[in-house]
Backbone as a ProteinNet text record, in pm:
[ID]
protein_1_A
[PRIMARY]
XXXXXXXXXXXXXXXXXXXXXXXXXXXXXXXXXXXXXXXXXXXXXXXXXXXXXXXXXXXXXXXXXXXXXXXXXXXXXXXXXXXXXXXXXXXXXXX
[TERTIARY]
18118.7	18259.2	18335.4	18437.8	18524.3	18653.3	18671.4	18772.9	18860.4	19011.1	19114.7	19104.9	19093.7	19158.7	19272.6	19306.5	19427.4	19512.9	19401.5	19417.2	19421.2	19394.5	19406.4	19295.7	19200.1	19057.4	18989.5	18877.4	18808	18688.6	18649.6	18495.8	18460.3	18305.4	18223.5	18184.3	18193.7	18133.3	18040.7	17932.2	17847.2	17823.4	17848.3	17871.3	17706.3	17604.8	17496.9	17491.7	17622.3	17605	17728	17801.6	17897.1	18029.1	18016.9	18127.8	18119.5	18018.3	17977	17947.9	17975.4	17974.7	17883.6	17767.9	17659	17680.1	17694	17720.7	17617.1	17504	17390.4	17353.6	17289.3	17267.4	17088.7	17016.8	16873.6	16818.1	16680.2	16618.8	16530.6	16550.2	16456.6	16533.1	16545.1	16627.2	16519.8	16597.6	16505.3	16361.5	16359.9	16201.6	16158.4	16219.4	16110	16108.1	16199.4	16215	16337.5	16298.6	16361.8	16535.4	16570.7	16692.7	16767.5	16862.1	16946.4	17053.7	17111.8	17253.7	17305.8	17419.1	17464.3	17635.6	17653.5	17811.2	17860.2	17978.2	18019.3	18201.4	18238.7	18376.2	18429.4	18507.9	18568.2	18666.6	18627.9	18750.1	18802.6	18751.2	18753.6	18679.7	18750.3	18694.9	18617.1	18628.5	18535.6	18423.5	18401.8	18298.9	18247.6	18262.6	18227.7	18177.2	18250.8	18191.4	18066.6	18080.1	17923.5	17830.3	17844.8	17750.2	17716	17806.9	17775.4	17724.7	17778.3	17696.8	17571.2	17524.9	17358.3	17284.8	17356.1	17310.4	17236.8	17338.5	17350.4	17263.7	17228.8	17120.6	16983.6	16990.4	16827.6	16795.9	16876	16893.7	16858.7	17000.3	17010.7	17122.6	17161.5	17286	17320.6	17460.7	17534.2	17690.6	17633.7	17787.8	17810.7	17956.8	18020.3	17998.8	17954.4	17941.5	18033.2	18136.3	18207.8	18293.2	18304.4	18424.3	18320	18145.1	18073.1	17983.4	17984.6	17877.2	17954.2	17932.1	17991.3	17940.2	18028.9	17992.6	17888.7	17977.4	17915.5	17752.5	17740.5	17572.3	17496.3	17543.1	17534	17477.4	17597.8	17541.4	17686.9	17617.9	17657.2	17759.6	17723.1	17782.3	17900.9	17957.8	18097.6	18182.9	18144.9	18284.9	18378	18268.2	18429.7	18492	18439.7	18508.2	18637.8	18753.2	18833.2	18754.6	18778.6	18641.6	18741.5	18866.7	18980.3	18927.5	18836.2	18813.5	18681.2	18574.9	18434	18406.7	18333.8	18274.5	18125.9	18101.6	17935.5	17865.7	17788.2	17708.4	17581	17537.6	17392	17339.6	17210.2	17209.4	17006.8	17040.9	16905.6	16858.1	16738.4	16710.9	16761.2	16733.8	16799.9	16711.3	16732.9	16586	16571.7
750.9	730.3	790.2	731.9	736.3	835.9	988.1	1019.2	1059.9	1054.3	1137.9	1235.9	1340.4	1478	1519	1645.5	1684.6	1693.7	1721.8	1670.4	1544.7	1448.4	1301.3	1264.8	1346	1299.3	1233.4	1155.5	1055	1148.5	1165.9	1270.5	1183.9	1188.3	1106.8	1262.4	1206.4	1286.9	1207.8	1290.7	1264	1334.2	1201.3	1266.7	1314.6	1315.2	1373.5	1526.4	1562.3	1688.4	1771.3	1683.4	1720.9	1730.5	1711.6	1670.6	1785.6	1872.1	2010.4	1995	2052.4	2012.3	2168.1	2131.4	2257.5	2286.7	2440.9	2504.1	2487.6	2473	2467.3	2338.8	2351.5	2306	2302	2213.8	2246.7	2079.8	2074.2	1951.2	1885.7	1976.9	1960.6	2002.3	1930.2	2019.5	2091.1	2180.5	2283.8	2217.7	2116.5	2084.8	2073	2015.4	2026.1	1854.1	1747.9	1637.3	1632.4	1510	1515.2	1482.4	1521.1	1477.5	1430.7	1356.7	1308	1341.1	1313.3	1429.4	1250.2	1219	1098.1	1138.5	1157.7	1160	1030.8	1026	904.5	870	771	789.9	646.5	694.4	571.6	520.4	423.4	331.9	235.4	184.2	70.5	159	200.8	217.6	164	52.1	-108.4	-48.1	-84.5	-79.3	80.6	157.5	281.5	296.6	226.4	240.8	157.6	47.8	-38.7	16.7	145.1	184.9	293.2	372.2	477.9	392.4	289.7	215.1	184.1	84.9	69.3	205.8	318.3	479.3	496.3	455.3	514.4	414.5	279.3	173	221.2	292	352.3	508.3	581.9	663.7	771	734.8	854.2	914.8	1082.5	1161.7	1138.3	1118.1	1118.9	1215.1	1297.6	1433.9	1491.3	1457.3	1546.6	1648.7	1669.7	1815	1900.2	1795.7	1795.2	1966.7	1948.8	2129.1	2242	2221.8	2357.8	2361.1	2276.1	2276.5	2269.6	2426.1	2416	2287.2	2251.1	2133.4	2192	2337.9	2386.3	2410.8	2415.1	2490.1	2326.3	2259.5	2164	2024	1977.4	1901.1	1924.2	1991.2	2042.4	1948.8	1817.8	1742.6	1740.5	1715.7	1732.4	1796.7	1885.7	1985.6	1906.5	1812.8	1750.5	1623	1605.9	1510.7	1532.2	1464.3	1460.6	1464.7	1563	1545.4	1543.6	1506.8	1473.2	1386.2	1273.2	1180.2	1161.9	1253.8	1228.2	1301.3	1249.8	1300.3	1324.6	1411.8	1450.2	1444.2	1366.5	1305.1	1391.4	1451.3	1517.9	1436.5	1314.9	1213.6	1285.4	1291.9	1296.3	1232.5	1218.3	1199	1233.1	1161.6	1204.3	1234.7	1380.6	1418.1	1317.2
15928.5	15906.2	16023.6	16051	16199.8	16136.1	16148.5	16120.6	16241.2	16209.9	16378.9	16316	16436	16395.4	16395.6	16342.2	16369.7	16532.7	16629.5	16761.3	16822.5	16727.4	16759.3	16817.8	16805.6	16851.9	16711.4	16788.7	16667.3	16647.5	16494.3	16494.5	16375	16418.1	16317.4	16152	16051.7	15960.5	15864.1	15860.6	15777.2	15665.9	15561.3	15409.5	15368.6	15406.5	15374.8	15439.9	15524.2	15537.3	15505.6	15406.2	15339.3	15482.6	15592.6	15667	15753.2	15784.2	15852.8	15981.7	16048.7	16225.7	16228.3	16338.1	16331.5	16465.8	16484.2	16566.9	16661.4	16653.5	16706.3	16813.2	16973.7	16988.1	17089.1	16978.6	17073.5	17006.6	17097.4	17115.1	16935.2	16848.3	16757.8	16607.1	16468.1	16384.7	16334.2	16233.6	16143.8	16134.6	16085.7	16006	16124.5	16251.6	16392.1	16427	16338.5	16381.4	16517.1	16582.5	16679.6	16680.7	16807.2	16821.2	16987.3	16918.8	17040.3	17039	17166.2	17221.6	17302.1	17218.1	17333.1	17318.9	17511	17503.6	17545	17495	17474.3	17502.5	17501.1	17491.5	17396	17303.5	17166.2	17213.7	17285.7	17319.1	17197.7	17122.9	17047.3	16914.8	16804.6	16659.6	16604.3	16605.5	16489.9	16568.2	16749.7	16778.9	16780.9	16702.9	16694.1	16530.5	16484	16335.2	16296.4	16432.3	16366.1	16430	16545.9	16557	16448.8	16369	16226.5	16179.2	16084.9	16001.4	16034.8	16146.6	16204.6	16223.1	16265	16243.5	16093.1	16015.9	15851.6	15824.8	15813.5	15798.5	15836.5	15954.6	15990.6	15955.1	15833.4	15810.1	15914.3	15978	16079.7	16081.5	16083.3	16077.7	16230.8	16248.4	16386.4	16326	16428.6	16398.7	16582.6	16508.5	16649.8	16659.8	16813	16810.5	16885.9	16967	17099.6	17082.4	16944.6	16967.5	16964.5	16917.4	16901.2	17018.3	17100.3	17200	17336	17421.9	17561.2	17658.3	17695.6	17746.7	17910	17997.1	18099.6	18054.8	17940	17936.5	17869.8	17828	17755.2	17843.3	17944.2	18004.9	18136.8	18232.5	18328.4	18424.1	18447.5	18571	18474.3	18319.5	18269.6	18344.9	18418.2	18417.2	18541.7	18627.5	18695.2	18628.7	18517.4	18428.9	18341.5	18339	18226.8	18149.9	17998.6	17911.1	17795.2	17783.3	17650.1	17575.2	17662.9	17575.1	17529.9	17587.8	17547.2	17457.9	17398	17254.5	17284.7	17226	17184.8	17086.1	17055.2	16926	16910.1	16780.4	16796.7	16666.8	16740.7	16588	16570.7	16440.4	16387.1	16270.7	16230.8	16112.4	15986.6	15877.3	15776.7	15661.7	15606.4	15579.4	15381.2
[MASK]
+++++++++++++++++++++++++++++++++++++++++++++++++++++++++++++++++++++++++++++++++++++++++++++++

């Protein structure tokens, strides 16, 4: 699901994790299944929600992570980027 924030930014929440953004960021979750890190930028909503939905179809969690994860330690070449508009996705399985 595609929500704005109070900053007018778009953040994905996933109701299987009750809408919780995890502070955490590393290559593997708890149980040790894998994960992906895709930054991104939401130009177009629809086409952002059919990617949640085809996410949520292959039961996979996709959560922003863009406000808990430094972007300098995170993924380094960001910092000469405008980064207002990129978002950071941490998608994993859904247990």
């Amino acid at each position: 699901m595609l929500l704005r924030g109070d900053d007018g930014r778009h953040e994905s929440v996933n109701a299987a994790t009750n809408g919780e953004i995890g502070d955490e960021v590393s290559g593997t979750t708890a149980t040790g299944g894998p994960v992906a890190y895709i930054a991104t930028v939401i130009r177009n909503a629809d086409t952002f929600n059919c990617f949640a939905k085809a996410a949520a179809d292959a039961k996979l969690s996709v959560v922003n992570i863009t406000s808990s994860a430094a972007p300098s330690s995170f993924l380094p070449y960001m910092i000469s980027y405008d980064r207002s508009s990129v978002q950071l996705l941490k998608i994993t399985l859904l247990s």
